[in-house]
GULUMVO-638820 format. One record per residue: residue in three letters; residue number from 1; z, y, x of N, C-alpha, C, CB in turn. Coordinates in steps of 0.2 Angstrom, whole numbers, plus 5000, padded with zeros to 4 digits. Each point is the difference from the previous one (the first is absolute). Glycine has a CB too. Layout:
REM residues N
  mivex  gutor   nzz   nyy   nxx  cazz  cayy  caxx   czz   cyy   cxx  cbzz  cbyy  cbxx
    ALA    NUM     Z     Y     X     Z     Y     X     Z     Y     X     Z     Y     X
...
END
This chain:
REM residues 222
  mivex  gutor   nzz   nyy   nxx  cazz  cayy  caxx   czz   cyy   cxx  cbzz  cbyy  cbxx
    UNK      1  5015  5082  4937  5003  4994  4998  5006  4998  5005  4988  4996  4996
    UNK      2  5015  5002  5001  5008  4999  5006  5001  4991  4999  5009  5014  4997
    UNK      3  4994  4985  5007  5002  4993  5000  5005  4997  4996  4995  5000  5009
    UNK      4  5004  4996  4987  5006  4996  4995  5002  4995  5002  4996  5002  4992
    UNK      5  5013  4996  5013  5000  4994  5000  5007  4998  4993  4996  5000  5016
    UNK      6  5004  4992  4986  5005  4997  4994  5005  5004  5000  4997  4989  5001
    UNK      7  5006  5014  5005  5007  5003  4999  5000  5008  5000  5005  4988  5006
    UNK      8  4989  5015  4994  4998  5005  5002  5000  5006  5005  5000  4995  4991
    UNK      9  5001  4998  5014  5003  5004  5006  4995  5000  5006  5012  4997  4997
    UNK     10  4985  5009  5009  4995  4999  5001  4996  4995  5005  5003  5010  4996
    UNK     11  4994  4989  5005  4995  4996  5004  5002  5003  5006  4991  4998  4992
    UNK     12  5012  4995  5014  5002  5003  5005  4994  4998  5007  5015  4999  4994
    UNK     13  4985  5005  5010  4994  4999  5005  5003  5001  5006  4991  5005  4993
    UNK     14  5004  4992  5013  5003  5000  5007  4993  4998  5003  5014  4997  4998
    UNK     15  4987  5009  5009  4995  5002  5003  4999  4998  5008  5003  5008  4991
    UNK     16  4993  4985  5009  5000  4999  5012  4993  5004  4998  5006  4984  5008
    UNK     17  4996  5019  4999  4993  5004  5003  5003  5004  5005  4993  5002  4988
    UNK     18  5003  4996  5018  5002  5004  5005  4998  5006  5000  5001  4992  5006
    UNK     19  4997  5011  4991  4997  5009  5001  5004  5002  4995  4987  5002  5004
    UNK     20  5019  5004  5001  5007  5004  4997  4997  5002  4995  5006  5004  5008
    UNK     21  4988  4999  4993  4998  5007  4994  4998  4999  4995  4997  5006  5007
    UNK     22  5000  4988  4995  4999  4996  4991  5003  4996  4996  4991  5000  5003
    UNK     23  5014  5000  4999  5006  4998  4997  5004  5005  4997  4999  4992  5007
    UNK     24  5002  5014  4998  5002  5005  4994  4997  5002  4995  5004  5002  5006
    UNK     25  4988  4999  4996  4997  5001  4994  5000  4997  4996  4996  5004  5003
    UNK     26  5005  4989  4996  5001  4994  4994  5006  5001  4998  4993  4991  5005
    UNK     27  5013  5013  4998  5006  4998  4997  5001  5008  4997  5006  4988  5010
    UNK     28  4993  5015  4993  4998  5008  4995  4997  5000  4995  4999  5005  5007
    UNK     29  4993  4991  4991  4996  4998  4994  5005  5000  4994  4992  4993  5008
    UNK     30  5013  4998  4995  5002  4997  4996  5006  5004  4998  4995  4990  5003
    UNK     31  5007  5015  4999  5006  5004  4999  4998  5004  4995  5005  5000  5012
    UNK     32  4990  5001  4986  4999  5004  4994  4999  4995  4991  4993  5010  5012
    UNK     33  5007  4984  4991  4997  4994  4995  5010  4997  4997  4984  4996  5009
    UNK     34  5016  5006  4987  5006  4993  4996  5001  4995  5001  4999  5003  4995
    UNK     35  4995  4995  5001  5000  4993  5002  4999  4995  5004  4999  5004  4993
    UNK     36  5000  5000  5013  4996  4995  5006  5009  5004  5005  4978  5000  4999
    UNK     37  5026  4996  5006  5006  5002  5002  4997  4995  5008  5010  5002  4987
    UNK     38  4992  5003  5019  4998  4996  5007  5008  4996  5001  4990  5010  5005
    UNK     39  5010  4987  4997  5007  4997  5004  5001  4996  5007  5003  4999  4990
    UNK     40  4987  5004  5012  5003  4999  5007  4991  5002  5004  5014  4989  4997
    UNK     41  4986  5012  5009  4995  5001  5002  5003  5000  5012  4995  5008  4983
    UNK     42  5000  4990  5017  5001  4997  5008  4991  5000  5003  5013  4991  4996
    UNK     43  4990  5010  5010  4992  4998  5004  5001  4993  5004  4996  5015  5002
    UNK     44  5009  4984  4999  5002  4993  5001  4998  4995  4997  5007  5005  5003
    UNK     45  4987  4989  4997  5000  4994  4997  5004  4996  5001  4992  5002  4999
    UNK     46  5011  4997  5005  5006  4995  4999  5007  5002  4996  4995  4996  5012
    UNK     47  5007  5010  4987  5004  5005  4997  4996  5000  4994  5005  5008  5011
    UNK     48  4990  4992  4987  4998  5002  4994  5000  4993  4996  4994  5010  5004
    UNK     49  5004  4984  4998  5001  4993  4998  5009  4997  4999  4988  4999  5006
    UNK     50  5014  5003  4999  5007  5000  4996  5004  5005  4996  5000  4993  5007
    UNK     51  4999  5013  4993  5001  5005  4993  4997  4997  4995  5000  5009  5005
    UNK     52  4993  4989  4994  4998  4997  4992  5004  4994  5000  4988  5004  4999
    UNK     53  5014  4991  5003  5003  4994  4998  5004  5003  4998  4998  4991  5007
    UNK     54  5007  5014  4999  5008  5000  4998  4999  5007  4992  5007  4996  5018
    UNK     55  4990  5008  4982  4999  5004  4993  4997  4998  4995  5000  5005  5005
    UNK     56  4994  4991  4997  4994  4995  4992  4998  5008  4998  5008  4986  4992
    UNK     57  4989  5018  5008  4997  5004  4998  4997  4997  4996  5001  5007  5008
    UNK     58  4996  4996  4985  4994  4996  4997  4993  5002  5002  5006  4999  4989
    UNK     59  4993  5004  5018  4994  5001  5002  5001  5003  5010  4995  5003  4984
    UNK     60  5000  4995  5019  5003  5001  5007  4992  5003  5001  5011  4988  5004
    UNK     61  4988  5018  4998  4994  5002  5002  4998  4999  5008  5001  5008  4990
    UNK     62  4994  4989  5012  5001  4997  5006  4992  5001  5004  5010  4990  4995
    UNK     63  4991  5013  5012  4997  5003  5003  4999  4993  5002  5003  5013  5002
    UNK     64  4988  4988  5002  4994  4994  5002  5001  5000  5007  4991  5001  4990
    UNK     65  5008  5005  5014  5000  4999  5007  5006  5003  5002  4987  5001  5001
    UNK     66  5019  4996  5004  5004  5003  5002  5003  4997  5004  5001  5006  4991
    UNK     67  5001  4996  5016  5001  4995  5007  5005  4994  4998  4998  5012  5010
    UNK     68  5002  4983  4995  5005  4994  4998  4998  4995  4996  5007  5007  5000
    UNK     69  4998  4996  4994  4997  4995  4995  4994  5005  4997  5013  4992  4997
    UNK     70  4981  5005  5001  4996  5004  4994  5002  4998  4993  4991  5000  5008
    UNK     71  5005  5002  4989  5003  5000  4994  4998  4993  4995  4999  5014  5002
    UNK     72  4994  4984  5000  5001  4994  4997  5004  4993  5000  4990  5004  5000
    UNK     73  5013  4999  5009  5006  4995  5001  5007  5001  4997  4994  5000  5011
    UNK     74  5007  5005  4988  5003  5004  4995  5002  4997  4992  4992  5009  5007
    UNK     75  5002  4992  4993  4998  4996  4991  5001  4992  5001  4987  5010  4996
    UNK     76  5010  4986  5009  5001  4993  5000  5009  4997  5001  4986  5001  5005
    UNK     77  5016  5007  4999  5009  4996  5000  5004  5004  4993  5003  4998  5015
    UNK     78  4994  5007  4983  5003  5002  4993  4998  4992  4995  4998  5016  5003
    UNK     79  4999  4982  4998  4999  4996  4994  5003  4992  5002  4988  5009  4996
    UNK     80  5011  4991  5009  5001  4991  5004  5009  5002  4998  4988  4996  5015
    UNK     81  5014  5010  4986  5009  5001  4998  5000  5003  4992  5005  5003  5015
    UNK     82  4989  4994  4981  5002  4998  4992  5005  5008  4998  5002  4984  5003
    UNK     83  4993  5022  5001  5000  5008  4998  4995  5000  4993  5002  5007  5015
    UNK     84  5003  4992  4977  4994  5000  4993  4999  5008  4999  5006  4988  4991
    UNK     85  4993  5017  5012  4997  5006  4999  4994  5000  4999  5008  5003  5005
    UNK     86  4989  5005  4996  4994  5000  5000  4998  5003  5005  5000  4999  4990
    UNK     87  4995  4999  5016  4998  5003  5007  4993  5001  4999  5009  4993  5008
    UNK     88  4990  5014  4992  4994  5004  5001  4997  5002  5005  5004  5002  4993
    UNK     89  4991  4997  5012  4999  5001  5008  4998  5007  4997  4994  4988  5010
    UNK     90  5008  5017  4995  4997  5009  5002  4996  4999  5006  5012  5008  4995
    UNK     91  4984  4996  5005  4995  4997  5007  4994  5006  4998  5003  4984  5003
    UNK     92  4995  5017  5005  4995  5003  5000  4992  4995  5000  5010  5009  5005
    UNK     93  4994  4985  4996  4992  4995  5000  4997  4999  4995  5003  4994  5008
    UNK     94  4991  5006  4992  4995  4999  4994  4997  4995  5003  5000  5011  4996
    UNK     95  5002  4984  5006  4997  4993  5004  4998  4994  4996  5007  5004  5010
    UNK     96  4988  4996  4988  5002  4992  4995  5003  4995  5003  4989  5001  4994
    UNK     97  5012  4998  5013  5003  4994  5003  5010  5001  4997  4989  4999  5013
    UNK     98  5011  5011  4987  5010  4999  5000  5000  4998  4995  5007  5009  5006
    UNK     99  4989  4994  4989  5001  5000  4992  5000  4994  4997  4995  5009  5000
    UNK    100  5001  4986  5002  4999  4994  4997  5006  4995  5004  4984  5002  4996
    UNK    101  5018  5003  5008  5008  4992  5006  5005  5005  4998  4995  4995  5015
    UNK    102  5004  5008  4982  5009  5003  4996  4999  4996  4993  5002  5014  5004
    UNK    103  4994  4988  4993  5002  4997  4995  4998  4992  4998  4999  5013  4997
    UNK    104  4999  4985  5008  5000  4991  5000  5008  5001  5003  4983  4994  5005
    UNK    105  5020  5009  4999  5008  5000  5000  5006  5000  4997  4995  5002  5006
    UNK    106  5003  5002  4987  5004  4998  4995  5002  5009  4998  5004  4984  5005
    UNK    107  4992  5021  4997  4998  5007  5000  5001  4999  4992  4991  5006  5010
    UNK    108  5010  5000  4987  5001  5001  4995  4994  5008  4998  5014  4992  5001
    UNK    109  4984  5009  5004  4995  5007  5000  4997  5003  5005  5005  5004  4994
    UNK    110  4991  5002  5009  4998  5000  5004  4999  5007  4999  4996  4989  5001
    UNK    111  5006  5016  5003  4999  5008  4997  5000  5002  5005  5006  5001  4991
    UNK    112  4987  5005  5011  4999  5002  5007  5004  5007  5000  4988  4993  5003
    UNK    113  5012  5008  5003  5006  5007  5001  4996  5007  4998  5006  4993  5013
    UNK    114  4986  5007  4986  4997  5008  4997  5000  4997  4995  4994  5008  5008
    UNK    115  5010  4991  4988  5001  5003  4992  5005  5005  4998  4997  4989  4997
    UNK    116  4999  5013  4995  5002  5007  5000  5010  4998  4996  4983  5007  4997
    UNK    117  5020  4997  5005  5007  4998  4999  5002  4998  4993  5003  5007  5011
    UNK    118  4995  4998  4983  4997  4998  4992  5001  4993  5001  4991  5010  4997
    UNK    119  5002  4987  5007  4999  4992  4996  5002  4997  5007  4989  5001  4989
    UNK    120  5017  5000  5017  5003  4997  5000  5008  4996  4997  4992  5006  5006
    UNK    121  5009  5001  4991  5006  4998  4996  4998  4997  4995  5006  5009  5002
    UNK    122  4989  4990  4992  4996  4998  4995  5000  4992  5004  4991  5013  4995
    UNK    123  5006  4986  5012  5001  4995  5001  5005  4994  5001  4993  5007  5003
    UNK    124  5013  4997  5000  5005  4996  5000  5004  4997  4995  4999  5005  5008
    UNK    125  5000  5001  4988  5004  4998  4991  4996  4994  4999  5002  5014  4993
    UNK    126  4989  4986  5006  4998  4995  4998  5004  4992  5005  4989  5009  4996
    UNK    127  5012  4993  5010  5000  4995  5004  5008  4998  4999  4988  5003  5007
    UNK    128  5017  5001  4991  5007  4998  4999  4999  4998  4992  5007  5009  5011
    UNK    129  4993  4992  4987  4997  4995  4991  4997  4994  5000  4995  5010  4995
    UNK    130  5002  4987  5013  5000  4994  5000  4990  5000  4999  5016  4996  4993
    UNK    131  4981  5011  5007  4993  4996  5003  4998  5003  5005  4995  4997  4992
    UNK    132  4999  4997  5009  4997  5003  5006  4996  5005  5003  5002  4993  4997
    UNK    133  4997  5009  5008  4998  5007  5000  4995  4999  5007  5013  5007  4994
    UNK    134  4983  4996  5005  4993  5000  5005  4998  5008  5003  4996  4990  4992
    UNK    135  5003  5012  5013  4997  5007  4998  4994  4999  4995  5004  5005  5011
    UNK    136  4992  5000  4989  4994  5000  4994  4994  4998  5003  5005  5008  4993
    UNK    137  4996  4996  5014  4994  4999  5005  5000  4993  5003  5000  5013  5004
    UNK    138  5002  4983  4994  5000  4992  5005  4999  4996  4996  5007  5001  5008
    UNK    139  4993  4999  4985  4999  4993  4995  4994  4998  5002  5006  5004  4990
    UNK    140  4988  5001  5011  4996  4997  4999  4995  4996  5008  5002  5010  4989
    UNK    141  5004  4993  5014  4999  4995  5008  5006  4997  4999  4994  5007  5009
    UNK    142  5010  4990  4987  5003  4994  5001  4995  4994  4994  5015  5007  5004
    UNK    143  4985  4995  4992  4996  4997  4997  4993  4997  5005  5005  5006  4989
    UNK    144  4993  4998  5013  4993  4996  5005  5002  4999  5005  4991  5005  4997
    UNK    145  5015  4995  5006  5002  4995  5006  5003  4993  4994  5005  5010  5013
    UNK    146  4999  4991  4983  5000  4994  4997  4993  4996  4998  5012  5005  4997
    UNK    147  4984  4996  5002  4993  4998  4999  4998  4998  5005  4997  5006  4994
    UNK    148  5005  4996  5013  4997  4999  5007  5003  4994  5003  4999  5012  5003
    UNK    149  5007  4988  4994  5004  4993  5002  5000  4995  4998  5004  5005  5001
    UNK    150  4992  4994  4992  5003  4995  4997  4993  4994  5001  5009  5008  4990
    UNK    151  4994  4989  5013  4993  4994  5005  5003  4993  4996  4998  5007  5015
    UNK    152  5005  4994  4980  5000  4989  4997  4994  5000  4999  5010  4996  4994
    UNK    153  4991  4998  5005  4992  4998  4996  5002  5002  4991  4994  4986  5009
    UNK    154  5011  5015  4989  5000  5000  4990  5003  5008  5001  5005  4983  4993
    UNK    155  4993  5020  5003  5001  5008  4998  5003  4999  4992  4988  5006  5008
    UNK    156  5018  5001  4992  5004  4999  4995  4996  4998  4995  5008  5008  5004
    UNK    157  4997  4989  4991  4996  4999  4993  5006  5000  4995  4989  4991  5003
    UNK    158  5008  5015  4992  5006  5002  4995  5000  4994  4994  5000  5014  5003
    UNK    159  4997  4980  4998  5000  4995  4993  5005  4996  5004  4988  5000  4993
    UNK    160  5013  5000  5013  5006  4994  5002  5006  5002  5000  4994  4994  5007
    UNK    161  5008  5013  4989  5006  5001  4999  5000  4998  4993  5004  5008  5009
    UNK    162  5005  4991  4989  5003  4998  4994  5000  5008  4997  5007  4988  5004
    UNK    163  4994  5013  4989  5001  5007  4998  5006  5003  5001  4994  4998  4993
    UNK    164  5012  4999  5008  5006  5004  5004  4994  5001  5009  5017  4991  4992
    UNK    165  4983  5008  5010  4998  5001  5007  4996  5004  4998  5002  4990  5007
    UNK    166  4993  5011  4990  4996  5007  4997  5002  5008  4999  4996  4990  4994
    UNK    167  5010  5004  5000  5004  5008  5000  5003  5004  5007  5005  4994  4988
    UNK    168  4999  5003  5015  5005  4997  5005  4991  5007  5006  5011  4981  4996
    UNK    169  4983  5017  5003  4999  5001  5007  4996  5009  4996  4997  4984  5009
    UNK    170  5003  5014  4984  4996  5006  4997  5007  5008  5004  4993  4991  4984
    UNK    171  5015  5005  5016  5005  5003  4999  5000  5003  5010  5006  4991  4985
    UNK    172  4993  5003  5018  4997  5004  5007  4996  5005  5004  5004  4994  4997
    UNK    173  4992  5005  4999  4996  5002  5000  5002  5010  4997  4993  4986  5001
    UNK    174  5011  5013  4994  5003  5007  4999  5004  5004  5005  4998  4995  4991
    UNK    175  5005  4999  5017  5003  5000  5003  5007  5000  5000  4990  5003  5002
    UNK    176  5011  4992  4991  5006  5001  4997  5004  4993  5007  4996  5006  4983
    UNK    177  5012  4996  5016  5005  4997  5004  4999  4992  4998  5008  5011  5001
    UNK    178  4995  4985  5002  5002  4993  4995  5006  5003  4993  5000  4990  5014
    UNK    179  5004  5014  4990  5005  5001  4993  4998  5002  4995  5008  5003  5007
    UNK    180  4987  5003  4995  4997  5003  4993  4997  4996  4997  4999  5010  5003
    UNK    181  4997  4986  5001  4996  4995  4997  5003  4995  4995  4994  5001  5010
    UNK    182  5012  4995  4994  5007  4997  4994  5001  5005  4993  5008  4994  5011
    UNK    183  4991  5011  4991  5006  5004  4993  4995  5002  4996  5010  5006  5007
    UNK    184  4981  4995  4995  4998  5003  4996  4996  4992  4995  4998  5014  5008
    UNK    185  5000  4982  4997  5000  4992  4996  5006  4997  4995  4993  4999  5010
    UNK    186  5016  5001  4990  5002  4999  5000  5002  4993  5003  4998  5009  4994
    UNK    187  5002  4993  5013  4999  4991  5001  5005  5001  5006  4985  4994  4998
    UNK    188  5018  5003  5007  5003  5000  5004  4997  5001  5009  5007  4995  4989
    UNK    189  4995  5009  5014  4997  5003  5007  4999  4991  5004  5009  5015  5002
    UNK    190  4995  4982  4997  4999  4993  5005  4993  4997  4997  5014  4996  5001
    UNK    191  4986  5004  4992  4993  4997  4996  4993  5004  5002  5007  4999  4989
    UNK    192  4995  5006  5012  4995  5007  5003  4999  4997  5007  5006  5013  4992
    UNK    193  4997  4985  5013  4999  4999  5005  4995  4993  5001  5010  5007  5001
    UNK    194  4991  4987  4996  4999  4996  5000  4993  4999  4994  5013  4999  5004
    UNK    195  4987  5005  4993  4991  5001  4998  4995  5007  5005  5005  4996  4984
    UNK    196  4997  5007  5018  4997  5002  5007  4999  4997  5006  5003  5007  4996
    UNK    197  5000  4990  5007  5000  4994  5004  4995  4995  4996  5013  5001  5004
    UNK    198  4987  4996  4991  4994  4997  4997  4994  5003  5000  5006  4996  4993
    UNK    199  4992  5009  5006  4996  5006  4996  4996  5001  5008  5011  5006  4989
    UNK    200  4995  4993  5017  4997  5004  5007  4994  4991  5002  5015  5011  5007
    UNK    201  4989  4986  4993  4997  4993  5001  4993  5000  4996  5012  4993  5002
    UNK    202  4989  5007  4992  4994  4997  4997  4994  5005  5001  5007  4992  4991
    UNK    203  4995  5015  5010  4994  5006  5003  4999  5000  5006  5002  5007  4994
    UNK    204  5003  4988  5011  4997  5003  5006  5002  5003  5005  4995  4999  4995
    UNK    205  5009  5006  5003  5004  5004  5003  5006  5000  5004  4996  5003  4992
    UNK    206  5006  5004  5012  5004  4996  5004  5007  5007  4999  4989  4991  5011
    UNK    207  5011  5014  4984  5005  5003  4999  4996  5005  4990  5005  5001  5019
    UNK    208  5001  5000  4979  5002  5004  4995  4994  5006  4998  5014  4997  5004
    UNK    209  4988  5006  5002  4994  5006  5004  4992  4999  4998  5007  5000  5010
    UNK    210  4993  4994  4993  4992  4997  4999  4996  4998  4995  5004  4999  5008
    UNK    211  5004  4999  4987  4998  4997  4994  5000  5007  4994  5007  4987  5004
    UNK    212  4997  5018  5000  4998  5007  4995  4994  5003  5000  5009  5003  5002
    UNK    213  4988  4997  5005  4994  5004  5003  4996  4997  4994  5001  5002  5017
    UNK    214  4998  4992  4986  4995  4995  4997  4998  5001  4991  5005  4990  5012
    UNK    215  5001  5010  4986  5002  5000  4991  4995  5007  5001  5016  4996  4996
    UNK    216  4986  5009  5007  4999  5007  4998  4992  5001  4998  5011  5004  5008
    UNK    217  4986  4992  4997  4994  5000  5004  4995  4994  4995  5006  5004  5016
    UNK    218  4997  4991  4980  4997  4996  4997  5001  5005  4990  5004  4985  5011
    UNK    219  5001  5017  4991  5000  5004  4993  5005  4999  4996  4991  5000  5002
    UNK    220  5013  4995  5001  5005  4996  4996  5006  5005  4999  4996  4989  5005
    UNK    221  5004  5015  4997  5005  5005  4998  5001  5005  4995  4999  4997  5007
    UNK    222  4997  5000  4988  5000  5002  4993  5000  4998  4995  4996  5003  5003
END
């Protein structure tokens, strides 16, 4: 499967991670792929935060532990400076604490470093297309930390949404983007924003993520 964009040009990527050698290995991988194109790679996080502003790559693969800045600090000024890509943590942790504080940060995936390189590339295509991407081995511990966390007194209820917000979370739960979400509803990305924002409130919720896990795990994704 190769990636399709609107202009059919490829999906561009960029690499922070302080360890040289896996960086080449990521930029050798992607040398064999079309569709997927690197335009830039650094072990420097401050060098790597302004390469993505000043490039917009449509995806930034972003190392979790790395001296200085780390990477969730990383992800909080990529996004506080309005970077609309897609930022994917690479990490060797399997921690339910990083997993569930990246992507309450505004992560867009979670992919640990021993995967096999096949469904790395398989990954990132998913995750430059605009979903979300998990490894396979952690759903099932993000879901039960999300279980672990959720201490209100009222637990989601899928009858207090409207049927766009049904659709809308059925459609996250597929881990689809806001944009895909606009284009496959035909509705507009600001509309799409503004009935997730609803959608998070009246479940409870405190990110996109959680409202996916949860869908998946209620069933609603069918």
């Amino acid at each position: 499967m190769t990636l399709t964009t609107a202009n059919d040009t490829p999906a561009t990527l960029m690499i922070i991670d302080d360890h040289p050698l896996l960086r080449r290995g990521v930029a050798q991988l992607l040398e064999l792929e079309d569709d997927l194109e690197l335009v830039g790679e650094t072990g420097d996080p401050e060098e790597g935060i302004a390469l993505a502003l000043k490039r917009e790559p449509d995806l930034v693969l972003l190392d979790l532990n790395m001296p200085g800045v780390n990477g969730l600090e990383a992800l909080r000024r990529l996004r506080e400076a309005n970077y609309s890509g897609r930022v994917v943590m690479f990490t060797v942790s399997d921690h339910e604490d990083d997993v569930v504080a990246a992507l309450h940060n505004g992560a867009d995936g979670y992919l640990l470093k021993d995967m096999e390189p096949e469904d790395m590339v398989r990954q990132l295509r998913q995750a430059a297309l605009g979903r979300m991407v998990i490894s396979e081995s952690l759903t099932a511990l993000l879901a039960e930390a999300l279980r672990n966390q959720r201490n209100a007194p009222t637990t989601p209820d899928i009858h207090s949404l409207t049927q766009r917000e049904r659709e809308i979370l059925q459609q996250l739960a597929g881990g689809l983007s806001n944009k895909l979400i606009a284009r496959k509803l035909d509705i507009t990305e600001g509309t799409v924003k503004v009935h997730v924002k609803h959608l998070l409130k009246k479940l409870n919720l405190r990110s996109r993520v959680e409202a996916a896990v949860w869908a998946v795990q209620a069933g609603i994704d069918h």
